[in-house]
The first five atom37 places (N, CA, C, CB, O) and aatype in JSON, in Angstrom:
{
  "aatype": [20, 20, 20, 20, 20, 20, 20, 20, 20, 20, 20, 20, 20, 20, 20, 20, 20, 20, 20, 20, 20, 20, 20, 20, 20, 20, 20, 20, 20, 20, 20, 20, 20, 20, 20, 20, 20, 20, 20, 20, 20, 20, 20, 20, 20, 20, 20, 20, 20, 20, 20, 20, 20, 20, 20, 20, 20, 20, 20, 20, 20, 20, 20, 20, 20, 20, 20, 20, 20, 20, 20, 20, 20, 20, 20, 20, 20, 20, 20, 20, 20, 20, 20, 20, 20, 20, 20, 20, 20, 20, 20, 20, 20, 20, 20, 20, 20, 20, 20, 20, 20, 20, 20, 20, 20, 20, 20, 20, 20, 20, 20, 20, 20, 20, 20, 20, 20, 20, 20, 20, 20, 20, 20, 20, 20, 20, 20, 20, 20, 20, 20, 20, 20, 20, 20, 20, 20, 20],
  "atom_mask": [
    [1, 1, 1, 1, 1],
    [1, 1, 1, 1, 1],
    [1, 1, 1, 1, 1],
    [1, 1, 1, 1, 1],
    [1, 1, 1, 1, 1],
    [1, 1, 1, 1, 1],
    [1, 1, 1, 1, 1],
    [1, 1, 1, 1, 1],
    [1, 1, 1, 1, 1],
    [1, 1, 1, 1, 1],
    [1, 1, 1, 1, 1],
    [1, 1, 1, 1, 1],
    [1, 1, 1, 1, 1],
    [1, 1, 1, 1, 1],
    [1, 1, 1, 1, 1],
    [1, 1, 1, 1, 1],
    [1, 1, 1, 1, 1],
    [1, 1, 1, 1, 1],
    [1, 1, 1, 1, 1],
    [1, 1, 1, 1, 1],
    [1, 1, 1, 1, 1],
    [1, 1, 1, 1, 1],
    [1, 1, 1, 1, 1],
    [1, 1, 1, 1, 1],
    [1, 1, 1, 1, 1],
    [1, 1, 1, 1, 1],
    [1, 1, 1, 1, 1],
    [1, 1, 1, 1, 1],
    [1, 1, 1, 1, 1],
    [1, 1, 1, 1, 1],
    [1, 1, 1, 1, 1],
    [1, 1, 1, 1, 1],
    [1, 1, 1, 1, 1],
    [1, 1, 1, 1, 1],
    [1, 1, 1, 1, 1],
    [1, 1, 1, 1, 1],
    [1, 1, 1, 1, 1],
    [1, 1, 1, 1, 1],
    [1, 1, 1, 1, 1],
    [1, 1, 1, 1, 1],
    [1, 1, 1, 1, 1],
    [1, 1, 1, 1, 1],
    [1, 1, 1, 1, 1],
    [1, 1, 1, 1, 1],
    [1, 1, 1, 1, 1],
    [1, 1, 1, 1, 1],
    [1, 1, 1, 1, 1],
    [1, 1, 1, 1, 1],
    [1, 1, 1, 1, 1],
    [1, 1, 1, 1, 1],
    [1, 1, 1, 1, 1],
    [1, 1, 1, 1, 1],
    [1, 1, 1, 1, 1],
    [1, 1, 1, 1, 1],
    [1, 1, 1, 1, 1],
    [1, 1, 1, 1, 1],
    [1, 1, 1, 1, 1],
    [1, 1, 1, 1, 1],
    [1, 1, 1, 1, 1],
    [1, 1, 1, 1, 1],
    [1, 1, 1, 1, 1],
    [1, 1, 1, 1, 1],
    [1, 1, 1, 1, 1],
    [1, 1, 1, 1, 1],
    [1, 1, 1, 1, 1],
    [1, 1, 1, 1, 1],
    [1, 1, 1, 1, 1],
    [1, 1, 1, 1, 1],
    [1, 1, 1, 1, 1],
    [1, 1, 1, 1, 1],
    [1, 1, 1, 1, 1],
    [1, 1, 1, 1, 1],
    [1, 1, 1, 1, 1],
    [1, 1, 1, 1, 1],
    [1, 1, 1, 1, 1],
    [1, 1, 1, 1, 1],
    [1, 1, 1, 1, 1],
    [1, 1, 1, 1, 1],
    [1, 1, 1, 1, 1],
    [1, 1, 1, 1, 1],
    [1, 1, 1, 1, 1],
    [1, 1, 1, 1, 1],
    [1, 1, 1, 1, 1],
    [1, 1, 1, 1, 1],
    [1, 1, 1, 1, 1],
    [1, 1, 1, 1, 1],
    [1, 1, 1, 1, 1],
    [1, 1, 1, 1, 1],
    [1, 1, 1, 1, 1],
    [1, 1, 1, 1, 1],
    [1, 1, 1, 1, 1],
    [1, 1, 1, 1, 1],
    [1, 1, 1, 1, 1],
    [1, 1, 1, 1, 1],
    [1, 1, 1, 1, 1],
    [1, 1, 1, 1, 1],
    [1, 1, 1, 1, 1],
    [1, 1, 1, 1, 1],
    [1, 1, 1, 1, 1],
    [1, 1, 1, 1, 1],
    [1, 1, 1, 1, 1],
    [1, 1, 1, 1, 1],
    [1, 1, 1, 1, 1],
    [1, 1, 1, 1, 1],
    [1, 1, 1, 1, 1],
    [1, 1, 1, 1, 1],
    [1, 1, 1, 1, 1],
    [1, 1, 1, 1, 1],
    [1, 1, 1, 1, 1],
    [1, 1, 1, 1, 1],
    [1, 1, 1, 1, 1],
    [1, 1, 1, 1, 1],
    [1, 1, 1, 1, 1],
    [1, 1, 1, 1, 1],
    [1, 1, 1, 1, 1],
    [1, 1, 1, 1, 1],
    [1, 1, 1, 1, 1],
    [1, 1, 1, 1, 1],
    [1, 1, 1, 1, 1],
    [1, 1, 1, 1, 1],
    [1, 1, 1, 1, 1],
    [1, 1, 1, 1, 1],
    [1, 1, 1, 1, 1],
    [1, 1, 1, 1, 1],
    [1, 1, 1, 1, 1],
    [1, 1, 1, 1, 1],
    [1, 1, 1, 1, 1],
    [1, 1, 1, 1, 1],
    [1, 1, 1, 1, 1],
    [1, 1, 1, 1, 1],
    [1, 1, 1, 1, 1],
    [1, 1, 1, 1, 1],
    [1, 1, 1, 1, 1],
    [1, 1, 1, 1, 1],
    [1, 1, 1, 1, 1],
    [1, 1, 1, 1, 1],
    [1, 1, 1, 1, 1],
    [1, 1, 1, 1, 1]
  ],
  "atom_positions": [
    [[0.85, -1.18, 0.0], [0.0, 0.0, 0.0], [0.89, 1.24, 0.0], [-0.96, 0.0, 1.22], [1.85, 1.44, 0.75]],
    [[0.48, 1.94, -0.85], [1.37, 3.38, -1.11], [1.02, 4.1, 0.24], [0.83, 4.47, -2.66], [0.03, 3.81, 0.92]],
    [[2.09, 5.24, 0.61], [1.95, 6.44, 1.31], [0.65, 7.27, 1.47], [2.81, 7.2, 0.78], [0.28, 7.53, 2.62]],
    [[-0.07, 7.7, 0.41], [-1.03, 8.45, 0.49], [-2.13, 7.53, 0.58], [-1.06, 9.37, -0.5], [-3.23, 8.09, 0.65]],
    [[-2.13, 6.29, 0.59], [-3.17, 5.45, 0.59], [-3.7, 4.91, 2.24], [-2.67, 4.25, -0.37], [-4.82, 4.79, 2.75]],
    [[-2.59, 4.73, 2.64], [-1.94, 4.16, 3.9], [-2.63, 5.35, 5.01], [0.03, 4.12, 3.79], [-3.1, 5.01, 6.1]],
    [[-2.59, 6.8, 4.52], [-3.04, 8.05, 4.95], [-4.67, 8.42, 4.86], [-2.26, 8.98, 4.16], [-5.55, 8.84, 5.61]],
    [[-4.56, 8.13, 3.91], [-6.13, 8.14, 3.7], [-7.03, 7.28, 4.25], [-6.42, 7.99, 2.5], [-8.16, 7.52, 4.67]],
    [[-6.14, 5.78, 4.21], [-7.33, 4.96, 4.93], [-7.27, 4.8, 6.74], [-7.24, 3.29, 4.23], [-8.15, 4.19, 7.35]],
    [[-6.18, 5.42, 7.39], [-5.85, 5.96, 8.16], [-6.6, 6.62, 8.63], [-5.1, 6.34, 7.99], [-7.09, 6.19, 9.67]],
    [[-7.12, 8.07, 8.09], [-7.54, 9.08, 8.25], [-9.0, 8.72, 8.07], [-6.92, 10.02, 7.48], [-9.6, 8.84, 9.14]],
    [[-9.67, 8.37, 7.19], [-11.25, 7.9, 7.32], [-11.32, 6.95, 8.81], [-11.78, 6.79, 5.72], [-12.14, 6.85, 9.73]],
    [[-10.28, 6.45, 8.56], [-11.05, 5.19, 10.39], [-10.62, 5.87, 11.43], [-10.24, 3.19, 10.87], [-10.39, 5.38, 12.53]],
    [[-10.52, 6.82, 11.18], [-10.36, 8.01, 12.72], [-11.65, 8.69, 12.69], [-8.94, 9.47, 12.67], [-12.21, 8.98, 13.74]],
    [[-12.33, 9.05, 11.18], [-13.12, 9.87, 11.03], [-12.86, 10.88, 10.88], [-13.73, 9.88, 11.62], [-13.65, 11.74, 11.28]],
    [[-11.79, 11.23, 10.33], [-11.19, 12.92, 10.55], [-11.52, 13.41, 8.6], [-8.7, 12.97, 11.22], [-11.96, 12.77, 7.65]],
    [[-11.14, 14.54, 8.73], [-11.42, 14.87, 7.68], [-10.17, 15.53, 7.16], [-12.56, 15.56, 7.71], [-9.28, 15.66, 8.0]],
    [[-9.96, 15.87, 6.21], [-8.51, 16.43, 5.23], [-8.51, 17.57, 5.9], [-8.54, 16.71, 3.34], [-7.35, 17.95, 5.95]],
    [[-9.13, 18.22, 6.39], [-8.29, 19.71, 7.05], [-8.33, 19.39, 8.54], [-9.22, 21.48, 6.74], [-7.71, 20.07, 9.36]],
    [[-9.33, 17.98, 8.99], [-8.37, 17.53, 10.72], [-7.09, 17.69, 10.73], [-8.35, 15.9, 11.28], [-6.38, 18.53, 11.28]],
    [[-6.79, 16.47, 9.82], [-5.15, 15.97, 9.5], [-4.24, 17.23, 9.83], [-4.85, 15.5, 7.68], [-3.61, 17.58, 10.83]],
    [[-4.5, 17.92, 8.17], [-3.74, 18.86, 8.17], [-3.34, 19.62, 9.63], [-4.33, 19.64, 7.27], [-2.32, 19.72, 10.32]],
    [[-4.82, 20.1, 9.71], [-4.39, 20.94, 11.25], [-3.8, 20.54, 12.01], [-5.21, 21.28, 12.11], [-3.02, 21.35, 12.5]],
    [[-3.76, 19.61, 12.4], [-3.38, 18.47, 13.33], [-1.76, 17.96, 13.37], [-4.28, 17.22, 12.87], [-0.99, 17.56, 14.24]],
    [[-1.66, 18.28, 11.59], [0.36, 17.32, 11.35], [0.36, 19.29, 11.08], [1.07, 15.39, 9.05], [1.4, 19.53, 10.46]],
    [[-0.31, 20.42, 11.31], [0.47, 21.73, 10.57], [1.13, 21.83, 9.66], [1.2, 22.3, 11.1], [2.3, 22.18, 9.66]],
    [[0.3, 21.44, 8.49], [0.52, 21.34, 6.94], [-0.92, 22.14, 6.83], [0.7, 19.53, 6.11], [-1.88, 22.28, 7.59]],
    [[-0.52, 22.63, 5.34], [-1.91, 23.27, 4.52], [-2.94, 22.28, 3.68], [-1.36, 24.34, 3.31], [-2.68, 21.58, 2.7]],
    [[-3.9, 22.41, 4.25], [-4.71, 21.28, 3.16], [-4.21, 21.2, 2.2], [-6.03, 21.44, 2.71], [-4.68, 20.12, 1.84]],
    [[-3.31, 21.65, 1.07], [-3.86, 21.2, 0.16], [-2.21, 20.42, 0.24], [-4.63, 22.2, -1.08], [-1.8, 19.75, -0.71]],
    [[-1.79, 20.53, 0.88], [-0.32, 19.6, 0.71], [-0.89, 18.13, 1.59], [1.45, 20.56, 1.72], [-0.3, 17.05, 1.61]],
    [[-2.0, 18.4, 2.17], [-2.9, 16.78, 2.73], [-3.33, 16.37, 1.94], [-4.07, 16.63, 3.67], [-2.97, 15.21, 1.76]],
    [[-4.12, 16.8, 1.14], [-4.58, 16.36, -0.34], [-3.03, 15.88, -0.98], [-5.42, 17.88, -1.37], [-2.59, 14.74, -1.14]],
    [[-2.55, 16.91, -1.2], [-1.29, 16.09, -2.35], [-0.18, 14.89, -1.88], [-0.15, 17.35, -2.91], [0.52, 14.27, -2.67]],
    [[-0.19, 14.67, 0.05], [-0.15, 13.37, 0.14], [-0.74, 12.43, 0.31], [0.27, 13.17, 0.57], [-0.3, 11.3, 0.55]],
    [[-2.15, 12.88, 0.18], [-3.13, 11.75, 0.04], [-2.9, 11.28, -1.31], [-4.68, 12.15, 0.28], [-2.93, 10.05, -1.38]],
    [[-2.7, 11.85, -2.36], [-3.03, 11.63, -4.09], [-1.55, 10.85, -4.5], [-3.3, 13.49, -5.2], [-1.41, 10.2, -5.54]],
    [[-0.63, 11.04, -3.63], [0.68, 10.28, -3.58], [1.46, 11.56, -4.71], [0.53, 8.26, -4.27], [2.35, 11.01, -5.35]],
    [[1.37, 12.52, -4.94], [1.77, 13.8, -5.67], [3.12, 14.02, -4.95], [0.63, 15.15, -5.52], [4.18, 14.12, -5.57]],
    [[3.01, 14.08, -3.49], [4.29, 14.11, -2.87], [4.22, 13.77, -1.43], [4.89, 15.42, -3.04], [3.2, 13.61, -0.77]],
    [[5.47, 13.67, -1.03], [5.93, 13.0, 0.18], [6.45, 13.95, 1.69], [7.16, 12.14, -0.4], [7.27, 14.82, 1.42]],
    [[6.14, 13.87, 2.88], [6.6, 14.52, 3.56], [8.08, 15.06, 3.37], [6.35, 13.96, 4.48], [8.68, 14.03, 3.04]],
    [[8.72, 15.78, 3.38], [10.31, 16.02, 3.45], [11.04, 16.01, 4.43], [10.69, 17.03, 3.08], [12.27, 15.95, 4.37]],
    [[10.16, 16.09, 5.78], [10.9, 15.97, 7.18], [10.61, 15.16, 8.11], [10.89, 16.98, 7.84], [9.6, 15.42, 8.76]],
    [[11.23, 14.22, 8.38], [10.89, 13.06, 9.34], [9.88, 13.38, 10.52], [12.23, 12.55, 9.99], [9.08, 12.58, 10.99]],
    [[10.04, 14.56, 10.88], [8.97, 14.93, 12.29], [7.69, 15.09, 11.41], [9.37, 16.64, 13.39], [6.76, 15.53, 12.08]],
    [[7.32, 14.82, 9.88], [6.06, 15.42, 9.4], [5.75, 13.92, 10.08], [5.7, 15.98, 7.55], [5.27, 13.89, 11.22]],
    [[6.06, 12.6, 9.3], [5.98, 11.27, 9.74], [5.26, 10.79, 11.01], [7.17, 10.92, 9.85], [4.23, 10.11, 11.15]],
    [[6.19, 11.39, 11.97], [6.25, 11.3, 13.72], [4.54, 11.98, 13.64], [7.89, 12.63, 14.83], [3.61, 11.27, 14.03]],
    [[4.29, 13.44, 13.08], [3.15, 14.14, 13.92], [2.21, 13.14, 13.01], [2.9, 16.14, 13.85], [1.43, 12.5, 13.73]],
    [[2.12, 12.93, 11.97], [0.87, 11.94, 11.1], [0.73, 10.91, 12.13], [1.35, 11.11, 9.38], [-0.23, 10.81, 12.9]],
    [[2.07, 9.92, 12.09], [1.46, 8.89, 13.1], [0.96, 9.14, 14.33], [2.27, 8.03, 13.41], [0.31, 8.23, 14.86]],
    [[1.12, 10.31, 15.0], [0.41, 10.28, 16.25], [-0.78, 10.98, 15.96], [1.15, 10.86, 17.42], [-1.51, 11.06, 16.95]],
    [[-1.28, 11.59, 14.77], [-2.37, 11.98, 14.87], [-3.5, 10.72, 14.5], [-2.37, 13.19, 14.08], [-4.69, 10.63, 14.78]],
    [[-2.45, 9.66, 13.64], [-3.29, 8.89, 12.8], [-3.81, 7.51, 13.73], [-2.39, 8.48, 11.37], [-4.78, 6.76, 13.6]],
    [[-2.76, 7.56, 14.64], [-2.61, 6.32, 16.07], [-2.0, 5.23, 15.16], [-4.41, 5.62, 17.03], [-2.53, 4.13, 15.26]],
    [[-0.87, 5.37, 14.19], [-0.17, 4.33, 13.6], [1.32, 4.45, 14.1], [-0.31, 4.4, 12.03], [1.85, 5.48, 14.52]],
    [[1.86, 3.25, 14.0], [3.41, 3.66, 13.82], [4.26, 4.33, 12.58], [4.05, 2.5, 13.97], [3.9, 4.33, 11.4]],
    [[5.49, 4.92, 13.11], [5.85, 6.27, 12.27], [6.46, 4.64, 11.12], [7.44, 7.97, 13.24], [6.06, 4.76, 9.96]],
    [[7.02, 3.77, 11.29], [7.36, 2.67, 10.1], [6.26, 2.64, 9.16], [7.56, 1.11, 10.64], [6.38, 2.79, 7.95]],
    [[4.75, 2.34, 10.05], [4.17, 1.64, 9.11], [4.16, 2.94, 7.64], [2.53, 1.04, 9.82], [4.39, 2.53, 6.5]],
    [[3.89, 4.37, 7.9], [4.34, 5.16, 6.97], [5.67, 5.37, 6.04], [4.19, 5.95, 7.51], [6.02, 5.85, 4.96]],
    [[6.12, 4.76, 7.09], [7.78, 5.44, 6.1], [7.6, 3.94, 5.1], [10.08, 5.57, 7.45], [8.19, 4.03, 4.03]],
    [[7.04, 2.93, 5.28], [7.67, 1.77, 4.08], [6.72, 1.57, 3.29], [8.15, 0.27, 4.55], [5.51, 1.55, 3.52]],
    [[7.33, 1.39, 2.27], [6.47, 0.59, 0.81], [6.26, -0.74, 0.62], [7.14, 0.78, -0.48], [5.43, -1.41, 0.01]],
    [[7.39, -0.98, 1.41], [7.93, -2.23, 0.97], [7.28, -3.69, 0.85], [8.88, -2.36, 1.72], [7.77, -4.68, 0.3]],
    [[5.94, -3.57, 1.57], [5.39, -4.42, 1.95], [4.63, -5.0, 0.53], [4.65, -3.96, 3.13], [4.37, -6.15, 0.17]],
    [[4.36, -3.51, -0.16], [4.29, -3.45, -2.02], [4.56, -4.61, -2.81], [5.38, -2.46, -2.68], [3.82, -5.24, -3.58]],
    [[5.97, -4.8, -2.43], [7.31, -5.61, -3.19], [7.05, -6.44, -2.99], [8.69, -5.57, -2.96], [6.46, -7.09, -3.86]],
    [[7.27, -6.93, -1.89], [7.07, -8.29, -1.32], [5.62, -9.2, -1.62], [7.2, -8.06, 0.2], [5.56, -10.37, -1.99]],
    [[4.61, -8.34, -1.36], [3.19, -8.95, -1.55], [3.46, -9.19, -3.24], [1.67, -7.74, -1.05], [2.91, -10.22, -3.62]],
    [[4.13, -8.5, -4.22], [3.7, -8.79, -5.52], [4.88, -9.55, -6.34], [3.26, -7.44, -6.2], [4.81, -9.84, -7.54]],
    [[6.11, -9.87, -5.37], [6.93, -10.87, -5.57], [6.1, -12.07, -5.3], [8.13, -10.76, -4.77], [5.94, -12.78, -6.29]],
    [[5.65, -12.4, -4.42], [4.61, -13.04, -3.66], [3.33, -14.39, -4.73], [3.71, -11.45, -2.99], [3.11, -15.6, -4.84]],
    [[2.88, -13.07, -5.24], [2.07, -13.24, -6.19], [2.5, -13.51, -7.58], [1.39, -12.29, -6.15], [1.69, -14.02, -8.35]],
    [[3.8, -13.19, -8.0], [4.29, -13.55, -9.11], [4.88, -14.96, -9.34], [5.11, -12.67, -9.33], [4.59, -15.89, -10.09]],
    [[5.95, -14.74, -8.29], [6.85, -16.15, -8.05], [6.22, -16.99, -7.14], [8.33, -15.92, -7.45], [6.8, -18.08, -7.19]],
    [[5.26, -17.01, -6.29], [5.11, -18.07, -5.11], [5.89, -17.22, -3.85], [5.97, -19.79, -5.54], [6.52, -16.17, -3.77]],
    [[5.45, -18.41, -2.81], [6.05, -18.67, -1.7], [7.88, -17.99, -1.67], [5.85, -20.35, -1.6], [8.4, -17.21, -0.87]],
    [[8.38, -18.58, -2.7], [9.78, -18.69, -2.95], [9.85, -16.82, -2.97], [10.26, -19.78, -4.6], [10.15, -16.1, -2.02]],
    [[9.62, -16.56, -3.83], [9.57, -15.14, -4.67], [9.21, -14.49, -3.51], [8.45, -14.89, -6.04], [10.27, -13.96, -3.16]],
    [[8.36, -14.2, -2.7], [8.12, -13.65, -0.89], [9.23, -13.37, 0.07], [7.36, -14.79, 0.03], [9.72, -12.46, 0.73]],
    [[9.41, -14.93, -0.26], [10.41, -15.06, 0.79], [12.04, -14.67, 0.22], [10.28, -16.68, 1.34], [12.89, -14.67, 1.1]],
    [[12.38, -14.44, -0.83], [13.51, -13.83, -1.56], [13.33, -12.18, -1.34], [13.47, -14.31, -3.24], [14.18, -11.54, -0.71]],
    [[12.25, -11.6, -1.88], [12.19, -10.45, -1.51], [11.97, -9.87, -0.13], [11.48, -10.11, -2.19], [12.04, -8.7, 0.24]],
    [[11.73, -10.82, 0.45], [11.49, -10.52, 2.26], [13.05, -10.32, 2.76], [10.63, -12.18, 3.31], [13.36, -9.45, 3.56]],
    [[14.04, -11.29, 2.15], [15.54, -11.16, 2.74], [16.02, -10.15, 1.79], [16.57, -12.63, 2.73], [16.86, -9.32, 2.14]],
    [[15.63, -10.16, 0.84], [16.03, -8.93, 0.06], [16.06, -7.68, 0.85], [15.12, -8.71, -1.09], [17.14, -7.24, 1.24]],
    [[15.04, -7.11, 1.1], [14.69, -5.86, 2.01], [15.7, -6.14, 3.24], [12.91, -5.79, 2.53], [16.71, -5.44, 3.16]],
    [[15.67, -6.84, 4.18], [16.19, -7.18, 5.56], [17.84, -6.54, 5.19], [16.04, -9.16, 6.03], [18.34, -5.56, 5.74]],
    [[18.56, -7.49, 4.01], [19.64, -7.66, 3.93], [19.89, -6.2, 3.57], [20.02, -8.77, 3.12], [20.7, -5.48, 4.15]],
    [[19.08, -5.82, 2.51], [19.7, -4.45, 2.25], [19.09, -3.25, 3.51], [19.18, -3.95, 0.49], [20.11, -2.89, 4.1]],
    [[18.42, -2.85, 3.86], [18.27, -2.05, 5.31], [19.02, -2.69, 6.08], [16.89, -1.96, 6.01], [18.76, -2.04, 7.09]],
    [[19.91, -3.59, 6.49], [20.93, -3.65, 7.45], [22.37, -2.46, 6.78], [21.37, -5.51, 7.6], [22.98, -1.48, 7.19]],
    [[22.35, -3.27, 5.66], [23.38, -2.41, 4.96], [23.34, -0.9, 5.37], [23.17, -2.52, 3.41], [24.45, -0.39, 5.49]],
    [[22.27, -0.11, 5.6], [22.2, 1.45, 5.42], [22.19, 1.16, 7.29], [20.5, 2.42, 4.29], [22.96, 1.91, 7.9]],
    [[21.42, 0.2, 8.13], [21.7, 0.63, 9.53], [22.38, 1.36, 10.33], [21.88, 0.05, 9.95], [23.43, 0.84, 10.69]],
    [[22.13, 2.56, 10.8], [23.03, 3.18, 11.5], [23.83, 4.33, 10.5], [23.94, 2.05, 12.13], [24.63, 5.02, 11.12]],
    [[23.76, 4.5, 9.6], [24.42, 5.52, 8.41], [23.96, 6.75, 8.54], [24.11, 5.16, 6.93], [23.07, 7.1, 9.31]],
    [[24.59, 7.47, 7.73], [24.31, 9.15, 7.62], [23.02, 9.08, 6.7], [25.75, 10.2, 6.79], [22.09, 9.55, 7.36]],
    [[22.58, 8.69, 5.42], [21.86, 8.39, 4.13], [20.63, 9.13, 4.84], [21.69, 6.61, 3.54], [19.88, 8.61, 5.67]],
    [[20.55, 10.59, 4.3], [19.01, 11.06, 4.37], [17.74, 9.81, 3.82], [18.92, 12.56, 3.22], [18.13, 8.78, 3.26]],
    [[16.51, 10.02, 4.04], [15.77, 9.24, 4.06], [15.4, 9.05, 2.42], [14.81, 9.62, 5.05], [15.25, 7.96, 1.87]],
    [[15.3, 10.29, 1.8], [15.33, 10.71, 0.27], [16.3, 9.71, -0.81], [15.98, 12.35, 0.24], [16.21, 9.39, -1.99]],
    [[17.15, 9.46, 0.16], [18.19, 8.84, -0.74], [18.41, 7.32, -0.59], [19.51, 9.52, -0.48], [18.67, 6.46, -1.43]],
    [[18.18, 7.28, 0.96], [17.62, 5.55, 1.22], [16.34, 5.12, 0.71], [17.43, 5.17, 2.78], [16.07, 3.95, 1.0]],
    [[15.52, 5.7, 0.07], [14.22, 5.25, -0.52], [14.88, 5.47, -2.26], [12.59, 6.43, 0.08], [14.41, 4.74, -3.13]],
    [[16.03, 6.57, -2.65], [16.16, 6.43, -4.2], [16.93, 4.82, -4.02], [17.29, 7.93, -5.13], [16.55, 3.95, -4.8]],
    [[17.92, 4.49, -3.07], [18.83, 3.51, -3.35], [17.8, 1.93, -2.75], [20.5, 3.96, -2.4], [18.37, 0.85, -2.61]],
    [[16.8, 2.03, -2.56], [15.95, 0.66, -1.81], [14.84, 0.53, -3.54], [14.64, 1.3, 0.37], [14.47, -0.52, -4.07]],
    [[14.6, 1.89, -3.99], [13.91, 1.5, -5.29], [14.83, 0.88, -6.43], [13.23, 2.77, -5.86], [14.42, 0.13, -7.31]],
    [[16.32, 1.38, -6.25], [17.05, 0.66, -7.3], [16.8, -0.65, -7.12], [18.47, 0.87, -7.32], [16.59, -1.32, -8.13]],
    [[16.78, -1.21, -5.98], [17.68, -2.41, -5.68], [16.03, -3.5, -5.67], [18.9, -2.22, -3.79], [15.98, -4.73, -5.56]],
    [[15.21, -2.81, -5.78], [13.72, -3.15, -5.92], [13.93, -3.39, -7.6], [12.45, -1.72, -5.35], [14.13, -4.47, -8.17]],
    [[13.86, -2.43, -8.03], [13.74, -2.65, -9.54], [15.26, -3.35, -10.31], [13.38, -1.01, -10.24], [14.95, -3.58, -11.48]],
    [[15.85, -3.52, -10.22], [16.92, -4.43, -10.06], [16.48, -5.98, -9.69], [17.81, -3.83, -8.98], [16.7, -6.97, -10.38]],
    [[16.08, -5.96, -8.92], [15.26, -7.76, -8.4], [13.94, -7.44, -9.42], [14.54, -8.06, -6.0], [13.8, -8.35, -10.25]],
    [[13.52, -6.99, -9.47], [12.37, -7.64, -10.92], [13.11, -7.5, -12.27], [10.69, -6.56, -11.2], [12.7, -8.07, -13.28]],
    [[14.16, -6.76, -12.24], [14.98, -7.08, -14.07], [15.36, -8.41, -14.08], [16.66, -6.13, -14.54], [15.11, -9.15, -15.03]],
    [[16.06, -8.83, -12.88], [16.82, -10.07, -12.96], [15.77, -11.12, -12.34], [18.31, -9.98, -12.1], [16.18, -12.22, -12.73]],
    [[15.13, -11.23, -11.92], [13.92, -12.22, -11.8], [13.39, -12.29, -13.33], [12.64, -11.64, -10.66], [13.3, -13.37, -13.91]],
    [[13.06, -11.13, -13.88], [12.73, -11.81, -15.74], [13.81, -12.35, -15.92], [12.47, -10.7, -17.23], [14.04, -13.55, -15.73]],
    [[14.66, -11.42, -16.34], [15.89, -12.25, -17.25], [16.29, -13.99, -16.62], [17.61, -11.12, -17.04], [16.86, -14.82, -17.34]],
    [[15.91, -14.23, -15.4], [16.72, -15.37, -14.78], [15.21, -16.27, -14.65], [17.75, -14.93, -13.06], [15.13, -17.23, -13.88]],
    [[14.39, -15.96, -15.26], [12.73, -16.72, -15.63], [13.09, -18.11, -15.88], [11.78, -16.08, -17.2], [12.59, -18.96, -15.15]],
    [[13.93, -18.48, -16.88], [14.42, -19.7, -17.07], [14.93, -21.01, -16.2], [15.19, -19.38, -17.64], [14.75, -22.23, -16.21]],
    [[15.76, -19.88, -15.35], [16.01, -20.64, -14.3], [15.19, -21.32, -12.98], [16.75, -20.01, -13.96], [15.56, -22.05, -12.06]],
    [[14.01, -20.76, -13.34], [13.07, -20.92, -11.63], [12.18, -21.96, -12.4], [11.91, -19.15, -10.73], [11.63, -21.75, -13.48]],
    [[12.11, -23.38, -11.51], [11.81, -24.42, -11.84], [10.22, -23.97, -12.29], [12.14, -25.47, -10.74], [9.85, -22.87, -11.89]],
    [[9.26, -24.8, -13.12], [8.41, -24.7, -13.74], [7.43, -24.88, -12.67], [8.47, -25.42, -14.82], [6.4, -24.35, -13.09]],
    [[7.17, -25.45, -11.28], [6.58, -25.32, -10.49], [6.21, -24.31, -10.38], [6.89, -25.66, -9.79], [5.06, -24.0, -10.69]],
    [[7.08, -23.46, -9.88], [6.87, -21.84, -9.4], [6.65, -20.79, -10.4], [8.1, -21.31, -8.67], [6.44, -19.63, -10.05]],
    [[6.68, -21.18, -11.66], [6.21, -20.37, -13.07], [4.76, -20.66, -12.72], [6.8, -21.03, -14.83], [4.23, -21.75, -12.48]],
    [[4.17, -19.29, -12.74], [2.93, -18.78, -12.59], [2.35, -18.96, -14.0], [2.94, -17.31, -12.05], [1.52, -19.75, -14.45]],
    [[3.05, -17.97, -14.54], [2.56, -18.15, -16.17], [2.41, -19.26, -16.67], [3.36, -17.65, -17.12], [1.53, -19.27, -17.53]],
    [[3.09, -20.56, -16.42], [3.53, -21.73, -17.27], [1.98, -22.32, -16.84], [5.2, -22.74, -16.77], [1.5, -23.08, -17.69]],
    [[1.28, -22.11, -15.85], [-0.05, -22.8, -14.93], [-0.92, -22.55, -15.68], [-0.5, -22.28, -13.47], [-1.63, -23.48, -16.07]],
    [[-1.16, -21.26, -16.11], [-2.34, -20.89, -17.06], [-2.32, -20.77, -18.08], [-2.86, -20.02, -16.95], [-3.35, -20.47, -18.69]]
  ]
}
């Protein structure tokens, strides 16, 4: 589930409305709207912190996508394909643990390495036994 989605459905099961929020994280509606629409992204980690406490979520469950990846590795490859992209993520966020890497730049370098594992999951199609070929089933 994307960012602005994650916000939105957030924000309806509180019952609040787009200028609660706003008021609430001290943003202008219409920059609540434009992270509801996924247009753009907080820029400062304390925006994160005040959403989740207005939203009663944790400040993670906002900051990640990742759960994206995984569910549609998931669905592509099987079991296998889940669980590859599940250590995928782990292995690489250890890597950045503890680093300087603004958040901007740990989300440009976690999308490479995202889109990178679906180039080479096609190209390496051949290799993944015909069991776990989705396509080959239907």
């Amino acid at each position: 589930m994307k960012f602005g989605e994650k916000i939105k459905d957030a924000r309806v099961a509180k019952g609040m409305t787009q200028a609660d929020l706003a008021q609430a994280v001290g943003v202008s509606l219409r920059t609540m709207v434009s992270y509801e629409n996924g247009d753009c992204y907080p820029k400062k980690r304390e925006v994160y912190g005040k959403l989740a406490a207005a939203l009663g979520v944790e400040v993670n469950y906002l900051l990640t996508e990742n759960e994206e990846f995984i569910n549609a590795a998931g669905e592509k490859y099987g079991h296998r394909g889940k669980k590859y992209a599940q250590q995928l993520i782990t292995e690489v966020s250890g890597l950045f643990a503890g680093g300087d890497m603004d958040e901007a730049d740990l989300d440009a370098v976690m999308k490479a390495i995202t889109d990178a594992y679906w180039i080479a999951k096609e190209k390496n199609k051949k290799y993944t036994p015909k069991k776990y070929r989705k396509a080959d089933k239907e």
